[in-house]
N, C-alpha and C positions, 0 to 999 in steps of 0.2 A: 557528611554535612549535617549537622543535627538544624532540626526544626524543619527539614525540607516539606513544603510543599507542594505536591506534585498533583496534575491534572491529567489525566488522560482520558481521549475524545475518540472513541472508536465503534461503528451502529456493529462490529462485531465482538459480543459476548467472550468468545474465545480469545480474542487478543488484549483486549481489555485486561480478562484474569491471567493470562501469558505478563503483557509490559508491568502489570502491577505486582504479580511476582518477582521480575525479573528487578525490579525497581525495589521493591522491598529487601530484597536480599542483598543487594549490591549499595544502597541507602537505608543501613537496618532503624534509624531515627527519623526517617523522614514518616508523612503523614501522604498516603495518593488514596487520589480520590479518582469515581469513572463515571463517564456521560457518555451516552449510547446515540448520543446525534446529536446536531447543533446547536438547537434549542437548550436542550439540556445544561450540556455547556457554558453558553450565555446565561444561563439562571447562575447555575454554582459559581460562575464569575463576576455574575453581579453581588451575589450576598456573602464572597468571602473573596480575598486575596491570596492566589496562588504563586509562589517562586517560581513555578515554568510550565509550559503547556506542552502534552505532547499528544498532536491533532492529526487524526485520519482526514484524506481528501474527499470521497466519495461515503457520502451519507445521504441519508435520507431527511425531509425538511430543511435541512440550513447544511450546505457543503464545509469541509475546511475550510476551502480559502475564503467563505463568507464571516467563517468564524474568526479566521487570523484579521481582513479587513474590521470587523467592529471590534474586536480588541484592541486594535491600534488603535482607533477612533477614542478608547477610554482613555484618559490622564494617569490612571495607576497605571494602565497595560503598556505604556509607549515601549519601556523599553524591557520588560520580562521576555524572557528568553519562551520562544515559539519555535518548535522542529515539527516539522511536517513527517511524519508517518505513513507513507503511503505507497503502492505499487505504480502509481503515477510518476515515471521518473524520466518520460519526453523532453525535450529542451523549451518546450512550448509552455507545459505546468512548469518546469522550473522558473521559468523568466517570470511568468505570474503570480509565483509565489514569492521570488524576490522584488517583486514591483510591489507588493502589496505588504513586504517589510519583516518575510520571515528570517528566523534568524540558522536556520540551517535546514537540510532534505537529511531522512533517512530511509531508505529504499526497503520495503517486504521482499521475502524473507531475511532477516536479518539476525545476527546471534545477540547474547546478552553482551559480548564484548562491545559488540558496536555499538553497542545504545551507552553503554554506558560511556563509551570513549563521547559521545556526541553530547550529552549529557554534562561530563566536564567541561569540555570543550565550551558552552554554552554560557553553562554558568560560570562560569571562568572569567568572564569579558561580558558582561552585562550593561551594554550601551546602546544608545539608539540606532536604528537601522540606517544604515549609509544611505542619506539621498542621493547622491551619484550613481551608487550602484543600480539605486531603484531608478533612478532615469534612463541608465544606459540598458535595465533589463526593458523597461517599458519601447524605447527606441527598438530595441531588438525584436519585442516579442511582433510587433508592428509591421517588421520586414518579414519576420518567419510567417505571417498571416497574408501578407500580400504573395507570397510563395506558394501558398498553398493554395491563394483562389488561381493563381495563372497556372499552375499543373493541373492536366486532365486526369481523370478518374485512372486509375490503375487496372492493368490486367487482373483476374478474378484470380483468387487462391485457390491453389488447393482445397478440395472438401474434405473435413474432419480433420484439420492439421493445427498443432497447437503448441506454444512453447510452456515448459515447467520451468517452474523459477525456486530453485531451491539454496540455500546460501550464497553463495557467490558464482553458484553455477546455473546455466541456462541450458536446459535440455529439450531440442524438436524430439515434437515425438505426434503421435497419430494416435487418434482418439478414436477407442473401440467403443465405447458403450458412454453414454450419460444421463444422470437425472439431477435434477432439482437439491439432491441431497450429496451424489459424489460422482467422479469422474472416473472411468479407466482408462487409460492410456498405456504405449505398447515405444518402447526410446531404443536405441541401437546402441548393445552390449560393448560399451568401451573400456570396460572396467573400471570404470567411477559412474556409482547412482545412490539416488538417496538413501537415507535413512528411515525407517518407520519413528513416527511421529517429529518428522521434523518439518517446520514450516514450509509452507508451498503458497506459490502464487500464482496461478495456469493462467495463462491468456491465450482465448481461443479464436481460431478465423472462420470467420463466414464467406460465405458463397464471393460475395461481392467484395471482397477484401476488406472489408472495415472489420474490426478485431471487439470480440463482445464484450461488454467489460469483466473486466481483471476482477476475477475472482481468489480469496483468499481463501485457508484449509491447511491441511494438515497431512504430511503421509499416512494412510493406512496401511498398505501394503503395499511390499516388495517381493514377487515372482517370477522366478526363470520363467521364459515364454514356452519351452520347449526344455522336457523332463530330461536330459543330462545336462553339465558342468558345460558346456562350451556352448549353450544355449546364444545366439544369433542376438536375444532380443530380448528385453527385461518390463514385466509389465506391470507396471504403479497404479492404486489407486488413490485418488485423493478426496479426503471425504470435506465437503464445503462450509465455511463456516459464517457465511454471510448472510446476512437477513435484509439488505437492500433491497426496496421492492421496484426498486430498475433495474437490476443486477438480473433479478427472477423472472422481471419480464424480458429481459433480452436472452437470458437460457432459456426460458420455455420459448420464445417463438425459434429459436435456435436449435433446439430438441424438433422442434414440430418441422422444420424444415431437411432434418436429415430423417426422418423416422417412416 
């Protein structure tokens, strides 16, 4: 597609230069441009016109789905194609994000095929967001909230337990060690685990069950847990590449309560 114009809205550095690679290579004409949080964003949107947005959910100052609501609100943006980028992939934020007129979710970690299928897909059919849709997600998201105040609090999780999210696969695993910077965690040898430097996305649990947020990163390392071949247990480190300063305050008090 020559002349593309592409936006990408991510407060992490690393994925930023990951989608704008991944984007340049697979649109070698197109022009992308990157905003490290909402604001940002909103500026480069105001002072030029973008063909498509592709916007992280949890940022810092102004959220995605803040950013996708005032884009819609502009007359150029109504109906520019909008994909949510995010490890946010609940039916809660989805129903939100299509009430509020996005035009597709792509889930972290994710390969360059996917984005780029999402990508056509998008700009392919460039129309306004279905008001039906956004009715029946808004009705929905309404019931899913009334569910949530009449269920009582949950039994406590496990301590130190945490899922990895690496392509299309989701691995429990238990968290040996953590800082501010990377994770170790120890997943049960099935023969299939990750790769060094392939996308991850850990979502970790606390005490009280509510789950810290979803942190983004990168494989570092992949080691047998135990020095022979039929090692029981494979232990990944993942090194973090978020600079959300909610993200670091819910790991630091999260650190401070197992430590």
């Amino acid at each position: 597609m020559k002349n593309l114009k592409v936006l990408i809205v991510d407060d992490a550095k690393f994925i930023c230069e990951l989608v704008t690679k991944l984007v340049s290579d697979a649109f070698p004409q197109s022009s992308v441009k990157a905003a490290f949080n909402g604001e940002e964003a909103r500026t480069l949107l105001s002072s030029e016109k973008f063909d498509i947005v592709l916007c992280d959910w949890e940022m810092p100052k102004m959220s995605g789905l803040e950013v996708l609501e005032w884009t819609r609100a502009q007359p150029q943006y109504k109906t520019t194609p909008f994909v949510m980028v995010t490890s946010r992939g609940e039916r809660e934020y989805v129903l939100k994000a299509i009430h509020a007129g996005v035009n597709d979710y792509l889930g972290k970690p994710f390969t360059k095929e996917q984005l780029v299928q999402k990508m056509n897909k998008v700009l392919g059919k460039q129309i306004a967001p279905d008001t039906a849709k956004q009715a029946k997600a808004a009705q929905m998201l309404k019931q899913e909230q009334q569910k949530t105040e009449s269920i009582p609090s949950s039994v406590s999780k496990p301590k130190g337990m945490a899922h990895l999210r690496v392509r299309d696969q989701v691995f429990k695993c238990a968290i040996k060690d953590m800082s501010l910077k990377d994770v170790l965690v120890v997943v049960k040898n099935s023969g299939v685990f990750p790769q060094v430097l392939d996308q991850a996305v850990i979502d970790i649990e606390q005490l009280s069950g509510d789950s810290v947020a979803r942190v983004n990163g990168f494989v570092q390392m992949v080691q047998a847990a135990d020095p022979h071949i039929n090692s029981a247990f494979i232990n990944i480190k993942v090194t973090l590449v978020d600079d959300d300063p909610d993200k670091m305050a819910h790991l630091s008090k999260y650190i401070a309560s197992v430590r």
